[in-house]
C-alpha positions as CSV (number, residue, x, y, z in Angstrom):
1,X,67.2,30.7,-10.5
2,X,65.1,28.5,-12.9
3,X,67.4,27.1,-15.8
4,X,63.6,26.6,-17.5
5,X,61.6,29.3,-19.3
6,X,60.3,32.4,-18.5
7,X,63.0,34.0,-18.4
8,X,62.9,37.9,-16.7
9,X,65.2,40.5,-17.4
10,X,65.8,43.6,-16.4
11,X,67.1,46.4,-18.9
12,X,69.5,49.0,-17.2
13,X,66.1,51.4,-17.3
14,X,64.3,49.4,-15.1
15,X,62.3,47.6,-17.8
16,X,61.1,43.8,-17.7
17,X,62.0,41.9,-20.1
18,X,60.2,38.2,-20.6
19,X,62.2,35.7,-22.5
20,X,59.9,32.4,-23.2
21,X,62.0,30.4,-25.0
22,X,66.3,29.9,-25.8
23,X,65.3,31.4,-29.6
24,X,63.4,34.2,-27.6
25,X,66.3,35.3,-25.2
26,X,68.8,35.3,-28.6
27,X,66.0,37.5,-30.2
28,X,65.9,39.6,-26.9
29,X,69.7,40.0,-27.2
30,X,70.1,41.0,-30.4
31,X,67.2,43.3,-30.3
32,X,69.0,45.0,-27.3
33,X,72.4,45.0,-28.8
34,X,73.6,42.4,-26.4
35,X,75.4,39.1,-26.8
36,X,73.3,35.8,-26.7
37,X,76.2,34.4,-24.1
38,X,75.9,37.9,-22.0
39,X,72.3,37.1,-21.3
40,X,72.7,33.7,-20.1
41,X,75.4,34.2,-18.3
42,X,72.9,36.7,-16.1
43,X,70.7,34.1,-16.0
44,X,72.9,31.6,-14.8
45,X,73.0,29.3,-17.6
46,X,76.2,28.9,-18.1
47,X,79.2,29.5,-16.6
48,X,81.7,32.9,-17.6
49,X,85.4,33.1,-16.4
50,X,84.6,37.0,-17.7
51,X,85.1,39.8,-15.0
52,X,83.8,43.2,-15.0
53,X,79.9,44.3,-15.1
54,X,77.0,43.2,-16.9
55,X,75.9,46.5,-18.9
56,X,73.6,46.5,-16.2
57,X,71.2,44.6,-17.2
58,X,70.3,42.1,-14.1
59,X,68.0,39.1,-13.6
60,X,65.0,39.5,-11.7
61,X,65.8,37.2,-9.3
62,X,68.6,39.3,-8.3
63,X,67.7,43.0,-8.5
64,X,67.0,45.0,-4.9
65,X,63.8,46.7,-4.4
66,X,63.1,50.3,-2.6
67,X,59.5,51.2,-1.5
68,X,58.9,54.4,0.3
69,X,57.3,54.4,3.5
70,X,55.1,57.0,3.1
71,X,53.8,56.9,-0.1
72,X,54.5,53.2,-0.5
73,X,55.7,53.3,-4.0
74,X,58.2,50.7,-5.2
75,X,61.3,51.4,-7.2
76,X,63.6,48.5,-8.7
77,X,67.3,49.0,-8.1
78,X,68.2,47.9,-11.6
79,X,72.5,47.4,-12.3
80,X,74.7,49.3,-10.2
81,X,74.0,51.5,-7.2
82,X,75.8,53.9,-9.0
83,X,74.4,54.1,-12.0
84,X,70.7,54.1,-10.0
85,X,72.1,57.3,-8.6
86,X,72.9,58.5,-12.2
87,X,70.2,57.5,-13.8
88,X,67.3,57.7,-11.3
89,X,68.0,59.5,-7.5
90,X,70.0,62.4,-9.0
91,X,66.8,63.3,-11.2
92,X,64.3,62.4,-7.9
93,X,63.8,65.5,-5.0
94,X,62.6,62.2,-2.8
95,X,65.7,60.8,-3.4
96,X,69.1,62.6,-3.8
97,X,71.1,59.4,-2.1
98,X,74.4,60.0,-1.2
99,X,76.7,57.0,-2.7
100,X,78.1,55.3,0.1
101,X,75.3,55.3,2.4
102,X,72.9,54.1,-0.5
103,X,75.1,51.0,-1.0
104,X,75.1,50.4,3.2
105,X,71.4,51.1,2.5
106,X,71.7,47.8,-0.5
107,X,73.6,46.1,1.7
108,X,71.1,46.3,4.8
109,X,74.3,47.6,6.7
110,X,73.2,51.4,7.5
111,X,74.7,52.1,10.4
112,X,73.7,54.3,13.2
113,X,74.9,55.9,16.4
114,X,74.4,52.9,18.2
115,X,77.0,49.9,18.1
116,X,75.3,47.3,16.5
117,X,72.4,48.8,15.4
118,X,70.9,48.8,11.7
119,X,68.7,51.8,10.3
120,X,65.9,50.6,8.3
121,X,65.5,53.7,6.0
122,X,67.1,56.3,4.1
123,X,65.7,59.4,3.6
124,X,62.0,57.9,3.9
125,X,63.2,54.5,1.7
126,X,63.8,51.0,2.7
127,X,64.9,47.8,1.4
128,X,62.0,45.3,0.4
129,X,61.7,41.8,-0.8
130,X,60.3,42.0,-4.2
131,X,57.0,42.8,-4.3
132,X,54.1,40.3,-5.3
133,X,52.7,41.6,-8.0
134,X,55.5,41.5,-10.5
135,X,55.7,37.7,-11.9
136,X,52.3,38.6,-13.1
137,X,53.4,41.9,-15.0
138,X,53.8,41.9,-18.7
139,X,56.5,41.9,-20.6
140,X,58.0,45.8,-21.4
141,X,56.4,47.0,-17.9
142,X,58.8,49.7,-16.4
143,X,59.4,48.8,-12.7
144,X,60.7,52.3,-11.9
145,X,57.5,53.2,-10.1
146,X,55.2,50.6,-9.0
147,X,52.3,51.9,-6.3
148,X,51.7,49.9,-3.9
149,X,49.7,49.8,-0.5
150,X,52.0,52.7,1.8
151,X,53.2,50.5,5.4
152,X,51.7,53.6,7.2
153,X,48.7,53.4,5.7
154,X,48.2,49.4,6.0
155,X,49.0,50.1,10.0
156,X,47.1,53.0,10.5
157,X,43.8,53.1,12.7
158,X,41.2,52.9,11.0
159,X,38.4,55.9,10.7
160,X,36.3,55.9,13.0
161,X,33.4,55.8,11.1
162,X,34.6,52.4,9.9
163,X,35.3,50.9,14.0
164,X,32.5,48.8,15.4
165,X,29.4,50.0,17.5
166,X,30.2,49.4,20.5
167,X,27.7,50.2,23.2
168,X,28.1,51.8,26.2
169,X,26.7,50.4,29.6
170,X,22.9,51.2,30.6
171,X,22.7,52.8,33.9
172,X,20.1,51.9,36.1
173,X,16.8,53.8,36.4
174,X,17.7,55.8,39.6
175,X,20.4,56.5,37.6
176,X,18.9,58.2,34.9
177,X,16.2,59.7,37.1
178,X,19.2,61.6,38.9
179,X,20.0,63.4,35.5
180,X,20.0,67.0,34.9
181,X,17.0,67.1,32.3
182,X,16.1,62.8,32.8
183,X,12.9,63.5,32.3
184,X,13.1,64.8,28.5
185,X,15.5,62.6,28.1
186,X,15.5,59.3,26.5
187,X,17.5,56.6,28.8
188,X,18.3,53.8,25.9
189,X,20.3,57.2,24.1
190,X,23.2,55.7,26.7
191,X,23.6,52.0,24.6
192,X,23.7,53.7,21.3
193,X,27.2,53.3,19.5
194,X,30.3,55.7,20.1
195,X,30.4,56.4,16.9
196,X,28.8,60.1,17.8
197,X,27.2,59.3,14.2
198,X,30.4,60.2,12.6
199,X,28.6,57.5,10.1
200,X,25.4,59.1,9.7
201,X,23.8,55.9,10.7
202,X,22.5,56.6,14.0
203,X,20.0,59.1,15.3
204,X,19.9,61.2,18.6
205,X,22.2,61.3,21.8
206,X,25.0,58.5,21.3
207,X,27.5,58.3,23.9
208,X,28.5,59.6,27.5
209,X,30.9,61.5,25.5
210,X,27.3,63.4,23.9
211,X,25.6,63.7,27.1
212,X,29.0,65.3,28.9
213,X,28.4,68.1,26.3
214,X,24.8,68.2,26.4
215,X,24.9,68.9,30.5
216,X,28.0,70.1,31.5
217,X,30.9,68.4,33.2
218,X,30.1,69.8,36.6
219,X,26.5,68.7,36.2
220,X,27.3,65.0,35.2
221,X,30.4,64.8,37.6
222,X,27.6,65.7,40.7
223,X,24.9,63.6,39.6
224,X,27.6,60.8,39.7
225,X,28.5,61.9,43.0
226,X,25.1,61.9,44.3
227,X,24.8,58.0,42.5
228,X,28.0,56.6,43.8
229,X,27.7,58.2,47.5
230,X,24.2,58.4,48.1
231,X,24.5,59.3,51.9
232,X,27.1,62.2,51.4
């Protein structure tokens, strides 16, 4: 934790705070009804022999982060896991976490079945680093729902109108000449992409796939036969 300015706060609503100077964290404080000492205690700079909670308000260096797998949205864990359950699952249908197994979840400790096995996520959430957008944010940004990319969607196969042409063999002209319909047919249709112009970019016959439903699979699978065993 950096003993020089910025300094980033987090209110017990989720809200970042940016302090940019030792007048602007007293300022901070007394706007929030805080003590000057309380806040840089938090910060870690200086030391408290004081016990008990921080009103939850946390430094950002130390708060956990949720995102959820599916939509990908990030949540900040600000003060205690119970008062996120208070304050933010109890009020959430996506969310609705049970105490103890959200804290195993905090703790990265979620135990399964299986001996000596950790689950990753809780009712579609899981534990993240901090995501790498928020130094840049400004001050008074809520972090209570920050959209990010979803982990499904960053992994998922792409369209495939977006995948790259790739073309087919040729077959030879005896080949093509052994065809149901060759002769109306144009031979170069079999090196045109396998996109099946799901991209509208292409014209006519594209793939094998395209001339399997253009002739039949008993049809192809004989002129094959006839190709690959000429003397049968």
């Amino acid at each position: 934790m950096s003993a020089l300015p910025p300094w980033r706060l987090i209110s017990p609503d989720g809200t970042l705070h940016i302090a940019r100077s030792e007048a602007g964290l007293k300022s901070l404080a007394e706007a929030q009804g805080q003590r000057h000492s309380y806040f840089r205690n938090i910060l870690g700079l200086q030391r408290s022999d004081a016990k008990g909670g921080t009103n939850n308000w946390q430094s950002l260096d130390k708060v956990k982060w949720l995102q959820h797998v599916i939509t990908g949205e990030y949540v900040v864990v600000a003060g205690t896991a119970k008062h996120f359950l208070d304050t933010v699952s109890s009020g959430r249908p996506d969310m609705g976490f049970n105490l103890r197994t959200f804290q195993q979840l905090l703790a990265n400790k979620l135990k399964t079945r299986r001996v000596g096995e950790v689950r990753e996520t809780y009712k579609d959430w899981k534990l993240v680093s901090e995501p790498s957008m928020i130094r840049s944010l400004p001050d008074g940004t809520s972090l209570r729902n920050i959209m990010g990319v979803s982990p499904a969607a960053a992994t998922a196969v792409p369209p495939l109108a977006q995948m790259s042409h790739e073309a087919v063999p040729v077959p030879s002209a005896a080949a093509t000449q052994l065809l149901p319909g060759s002769q109306a047919m144009n031979p170069m249709a079999w090196a045109q992409p396998r996109c099946a112009g799901a991209c509208g970019c292409c014209k006519g016959p594209r793939s094998t796939a395209s001339i399997g439903a253009a002739f039949g699979a008993a049809e192809v699978a004989d002129a094959m036969t006839r190709i690959l065993f000429p003397e049968s």
